[in-house]
N, C-alpha and C positions, 0 to 999 in steps of 0.2 A: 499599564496593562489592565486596568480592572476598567478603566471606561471604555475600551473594547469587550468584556463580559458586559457590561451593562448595556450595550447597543446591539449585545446578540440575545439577551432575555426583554430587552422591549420590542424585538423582532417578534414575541410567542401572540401577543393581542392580534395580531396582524394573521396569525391563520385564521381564525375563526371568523372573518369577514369573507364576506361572497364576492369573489370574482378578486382576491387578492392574491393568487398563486404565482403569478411574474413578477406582483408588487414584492412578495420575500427575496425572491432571487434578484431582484433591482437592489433591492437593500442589501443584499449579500457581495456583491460586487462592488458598490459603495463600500462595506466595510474592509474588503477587500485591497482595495488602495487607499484608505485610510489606514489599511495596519504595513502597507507596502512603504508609506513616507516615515516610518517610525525608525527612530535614530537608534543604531544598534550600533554595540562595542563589539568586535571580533573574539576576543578571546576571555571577558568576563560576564558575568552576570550583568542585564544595565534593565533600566527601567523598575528598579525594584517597586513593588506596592503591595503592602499584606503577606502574603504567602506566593504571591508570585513575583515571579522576575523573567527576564530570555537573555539567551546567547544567539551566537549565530546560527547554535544547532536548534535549538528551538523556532527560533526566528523562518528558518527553512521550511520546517514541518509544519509550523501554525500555519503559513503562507498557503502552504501544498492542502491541507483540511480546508479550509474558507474556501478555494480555488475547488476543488473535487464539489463540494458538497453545493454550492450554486450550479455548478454543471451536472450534479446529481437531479437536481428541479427539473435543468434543462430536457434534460434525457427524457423525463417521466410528465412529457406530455397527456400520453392517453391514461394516463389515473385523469389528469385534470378533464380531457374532454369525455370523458366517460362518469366523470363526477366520482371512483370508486374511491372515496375517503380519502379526498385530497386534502382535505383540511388538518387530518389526523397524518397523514401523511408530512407535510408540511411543517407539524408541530413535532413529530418524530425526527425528521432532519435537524429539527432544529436542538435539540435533546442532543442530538449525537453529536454536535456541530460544538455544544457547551462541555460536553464529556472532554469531548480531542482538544479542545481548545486550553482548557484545564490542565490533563493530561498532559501536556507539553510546557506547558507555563508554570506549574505549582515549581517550587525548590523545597518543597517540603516531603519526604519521604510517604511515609503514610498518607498524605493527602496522592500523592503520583498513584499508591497502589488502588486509592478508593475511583481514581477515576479512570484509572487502566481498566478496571475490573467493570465501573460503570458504562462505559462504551458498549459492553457483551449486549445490554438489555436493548437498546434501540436497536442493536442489530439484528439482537434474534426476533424482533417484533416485526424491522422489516423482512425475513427470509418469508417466516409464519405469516404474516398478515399478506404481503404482497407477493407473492411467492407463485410460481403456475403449476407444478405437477401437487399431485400428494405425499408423495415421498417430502416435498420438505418440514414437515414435523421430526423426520429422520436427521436430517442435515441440521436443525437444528439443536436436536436433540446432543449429535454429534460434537457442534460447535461449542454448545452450552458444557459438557462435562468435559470434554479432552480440555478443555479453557481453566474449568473450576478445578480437577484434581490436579492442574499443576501450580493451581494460583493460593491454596492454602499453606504451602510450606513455604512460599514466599510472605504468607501476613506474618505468620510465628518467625519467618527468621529476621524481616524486618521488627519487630520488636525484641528479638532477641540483642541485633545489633542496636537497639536505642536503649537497650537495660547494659549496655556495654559503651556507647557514648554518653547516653544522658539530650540527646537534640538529634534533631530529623533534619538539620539542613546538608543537603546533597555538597552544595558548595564546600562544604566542611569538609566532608570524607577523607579526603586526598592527604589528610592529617591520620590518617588510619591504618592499620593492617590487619586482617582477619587471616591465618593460618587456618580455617577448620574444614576440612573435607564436606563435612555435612550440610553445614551452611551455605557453602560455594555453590553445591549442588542441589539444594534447595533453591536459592536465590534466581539462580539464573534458569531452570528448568521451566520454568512460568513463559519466560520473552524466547526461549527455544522453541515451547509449543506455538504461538504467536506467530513466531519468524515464516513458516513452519520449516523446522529441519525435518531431514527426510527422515522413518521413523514413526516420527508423528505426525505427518502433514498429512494423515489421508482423513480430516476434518474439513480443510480445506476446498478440494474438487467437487466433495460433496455439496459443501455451500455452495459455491458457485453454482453449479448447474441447478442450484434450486428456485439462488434468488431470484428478484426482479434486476433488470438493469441497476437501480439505485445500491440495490445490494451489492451486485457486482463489483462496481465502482466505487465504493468507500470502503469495501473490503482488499479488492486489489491494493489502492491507491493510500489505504491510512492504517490500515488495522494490522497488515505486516510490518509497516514501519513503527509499528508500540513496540515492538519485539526489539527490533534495533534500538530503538533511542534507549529501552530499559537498559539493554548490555549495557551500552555505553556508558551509560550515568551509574551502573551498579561495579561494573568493573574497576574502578577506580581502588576500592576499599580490597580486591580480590587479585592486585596484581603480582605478588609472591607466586602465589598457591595454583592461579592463571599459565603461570609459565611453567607447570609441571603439568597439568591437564590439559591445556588446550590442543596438543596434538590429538586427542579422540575424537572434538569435534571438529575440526578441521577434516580429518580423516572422514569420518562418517559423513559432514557434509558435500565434500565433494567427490566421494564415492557415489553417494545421494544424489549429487545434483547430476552426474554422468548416467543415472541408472532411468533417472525420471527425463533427462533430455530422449533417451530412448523409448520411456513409455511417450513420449508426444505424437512420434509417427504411430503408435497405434490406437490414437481418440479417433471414433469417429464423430463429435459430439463438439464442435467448433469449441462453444462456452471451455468445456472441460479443458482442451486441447490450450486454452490460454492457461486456465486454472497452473495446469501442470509446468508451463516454461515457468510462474512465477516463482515455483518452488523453486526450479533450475537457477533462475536470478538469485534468489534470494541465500540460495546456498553457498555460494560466493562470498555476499556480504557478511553472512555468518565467520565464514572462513576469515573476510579480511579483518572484522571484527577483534577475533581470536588470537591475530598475530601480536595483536594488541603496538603496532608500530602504526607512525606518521599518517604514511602512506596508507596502509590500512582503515585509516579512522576517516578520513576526508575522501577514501574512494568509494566507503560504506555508503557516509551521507551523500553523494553526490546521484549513485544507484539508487539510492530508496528512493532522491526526490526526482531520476530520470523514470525508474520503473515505475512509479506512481503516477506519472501523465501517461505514459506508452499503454502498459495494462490497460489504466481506464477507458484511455482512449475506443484501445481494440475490442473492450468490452460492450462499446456503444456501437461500435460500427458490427459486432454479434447481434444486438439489439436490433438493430435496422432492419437486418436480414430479416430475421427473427419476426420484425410486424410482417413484414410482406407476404415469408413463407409462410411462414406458423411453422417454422421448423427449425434447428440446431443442425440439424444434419447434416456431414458431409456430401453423401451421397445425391441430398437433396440442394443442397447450397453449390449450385455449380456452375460452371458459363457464365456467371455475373456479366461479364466484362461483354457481354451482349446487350445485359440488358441496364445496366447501370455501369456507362464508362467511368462518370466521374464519380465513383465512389469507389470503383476500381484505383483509382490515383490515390486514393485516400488509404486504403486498404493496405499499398505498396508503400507511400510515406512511412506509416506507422508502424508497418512490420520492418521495416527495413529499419527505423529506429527499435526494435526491440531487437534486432541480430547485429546490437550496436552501429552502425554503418554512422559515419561523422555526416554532418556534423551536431549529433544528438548527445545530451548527456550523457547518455549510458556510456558512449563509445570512451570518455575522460574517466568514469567511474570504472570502468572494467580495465584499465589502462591501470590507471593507480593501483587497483586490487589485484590483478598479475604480478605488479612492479612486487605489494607488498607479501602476496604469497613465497614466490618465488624468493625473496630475503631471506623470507624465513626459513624455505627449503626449496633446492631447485628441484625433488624432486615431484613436488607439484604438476610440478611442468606438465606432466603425460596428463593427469586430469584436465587442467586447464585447457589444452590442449584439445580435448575430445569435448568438453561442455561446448569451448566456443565455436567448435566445429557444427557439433548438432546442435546448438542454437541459430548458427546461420541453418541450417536441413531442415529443423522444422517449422519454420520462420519460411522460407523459402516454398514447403509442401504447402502448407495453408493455403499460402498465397497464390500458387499454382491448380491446386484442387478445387479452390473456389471460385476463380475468377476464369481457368480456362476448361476446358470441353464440352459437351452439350449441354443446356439447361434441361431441367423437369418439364416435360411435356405435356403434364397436368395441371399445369400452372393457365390459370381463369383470366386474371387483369393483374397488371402491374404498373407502378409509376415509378418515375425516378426522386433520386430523394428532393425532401426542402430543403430552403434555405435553412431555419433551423437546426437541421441535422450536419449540415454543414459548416455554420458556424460551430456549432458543439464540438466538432472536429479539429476546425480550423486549432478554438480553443485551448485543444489539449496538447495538439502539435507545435503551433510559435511558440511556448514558454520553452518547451522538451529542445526548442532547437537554436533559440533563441539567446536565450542566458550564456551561453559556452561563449558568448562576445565578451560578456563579466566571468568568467569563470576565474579573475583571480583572486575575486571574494570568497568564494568557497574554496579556493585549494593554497591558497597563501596566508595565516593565519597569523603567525608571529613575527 
């Protein structure tokens, strides 16, 4: 594990050379199937070195970061032709790239919390630095404190529980039990903000619509999945105390995620309008999370790393628009399918993979996570029921707003897309649709 950190910090010399901004992203793909041939055990820790090690569930997520964050290059052409601090740009992906990488890899408690928390800082650099309106000092301001007041009662209760084990290794926990109300809800309140449950997710929309595409995209695609993989690895020591509380969040989240599939038909503000199905996705995963069964655990992983290509995806084909028009707007983003068919094709691939439709990940991950709500209660059912409803609705309204009726009239010149933007697409869709050929790596574990 640690000579893939060391082939992503001799990546840093490499921005500050002129004319090497494709040479990173070359290198990052290279590392990329370099960490894709890496020999992984299913169900233990394998690769140990220092303080890190992976599973399969890490093994996933590192995968999905390396993969986001080259296609993040991809996306953010015009910094490069435009020169606007591509360099510094570059070394900041690359920063955030060593944070997630970390992140997912440590077995060590405290070192997990230091780099969970480290991630916030490249992010908010790129909202702030690269960012188009002025409101994002706002959104960032946003992201920065709803992030930091849930992320202190998790330092103090993580060393609470190491003045109560004596070792930080994760792996160990599962030898443990914490009965205490207070700690529970301290612990886990940090990767709920994160996730975002609804509640607190109005941090969230804001970012989005502020970042740049790159923001977009490693926030869709990695920075709600820190939320999951926390539960997951924190739940272990909390599964007593889990089985008397976890009906609130459950409750709350898919009440949440029913309430915000309705706020989707009223964006008119495309970026935002994805922002918000995330929360709806992700409210789910929280829930199947929570039931803390089989099914539940391997439908969660399977969504974060389906919604984390889809999202991105749809965030770049926002972007596209977005150079052409100079606009987000509904209103203004319309008739596409006049003047860009083939992106139109693109637009329907990917939304149709984020209102599940097979044969994309999501559609096995949302599958598992119905099977494991409904275990747990069938009376689920009515929520589930109405989220997957109006996630097909507003999946379907985008798609139909934007692609059919007259275009803007004001519109000066237009081209259709490049290759690049194309492949960038291609990119995020073959993996999203691809893998479900192996899917019995990820859903067969013991």
């Amino acid at each position: 594990m640690m000579k893939f950190l060391f082939m992503i910090i001799f990546m840093i010399p490499l921005c500050f050379l002129q004319k090497m901004f494709w040479m990173v992203q070359m290198m990052m793909f290279f590392l990329m199937y370099l960490f894709l041939m890496l020999n992984v055990n299913l169900n233990i820790f394998s690769n140990l070195s220092y303080v890190m090690g992976c599973d399969i569930f890490s093994y996933g997520l590192i995968l999905l970061s390396i993969w986001i964050c080259s296609l993040m290059i991809m996306s953010s052409e015009n910094l490069f032709k435009m020169n606007f601090y591509s360099n510094f740009f570059l070394l900041n992906i690359i920063f955030l790239l060593i944070m997630l990488y970390m992140t997912f890899s440590v077995v060590n408690l405290f070192l997990f919390y230091f780099f969970f928390e480290g991630s916030l800082i490249p992010t908010l650099l790129l909202i702030m630095g690269w960012g188009y309106q002025p409101e994002r000092i706002q959104a960032g301001m946003y992201l920065l404190f709803y992030t930091l007041f849930a992320s202190l009662p998790l330092f103090m209760g993580i060393f609470f529980i190491f003045d109560n084990m004596n070792f930080f290794m994760m792996y160990m926990m599962k030898f443990y039990n914490f009965n205490l109300y207070l700690l529970y809800i301290s612990m886990i309140l940090s990767f709920l903000v994160k996730m975002p449950m609804y509640f607190i997710h109005l941090w969230l929309p804001k970012a989005h619509v502020e970042a740049p595409v790159s923001g977009s995209m490693i926030l869709a695609g990695i920075m709600l999945k820190l939320g999951g993989y926390g539960l997951m690895r924190i739940l272990i020591i909390f599964q007593e105390i889990n089985m008397k509380l976890s009906f609130i969040w459950i409750v709350v989240s898919l009440i949440g995620g029913f309430y915000v599939s309705l706020m989707c038909f009223c964006q008119i503000d495309i970026k935002s309008l994805i922002a918000y199905s995330s929360v709806a996705h992700m409210s789910i995963v929280i829930g199947g999370i929570m039931t803390m069964n089989y099914w539940g655990f391997l439908g969660s992983y399977i969504l974060m790393i389906g919604h984390g290509l889809c999202s991105s995806g749809m965030f770049c084909l926002a972007n596209i628009n977005y150079e052409r028009f100079h606009s987000r707007s509904l209103f203004i983003n319309k008739g596409l399918i006049n003047l860009m068919p083939s992106m139109s094709f693109w637009w329907f691939l990917l939304l149709s993979s984020n209102m599940s439709a097979p044969p994309s990940l999501n559609l096995i991950g949302e599958i598992s996570l119905i099977n494991s709500l409904l275990s747990w209660s069938s009376l689920t059912m009515i929520m589930l029921m109405l989220i997957s409803f109006f996630s097909a609705g507003y999946s379907l309204y985008l798609y139909s707003y934007t692609q059919h009726g007259k275009f803007y009239l004001g519109l000066y010149s237009f081209y259709m897309g490049v290759s690049r933007e194309y492949l960038m697409l291609m990119l995020h869709w073959l993996p999203l649709n691809i893998i479900i050929l192996k899917i019995d790596y990820s859903m067969i574990w013991f």
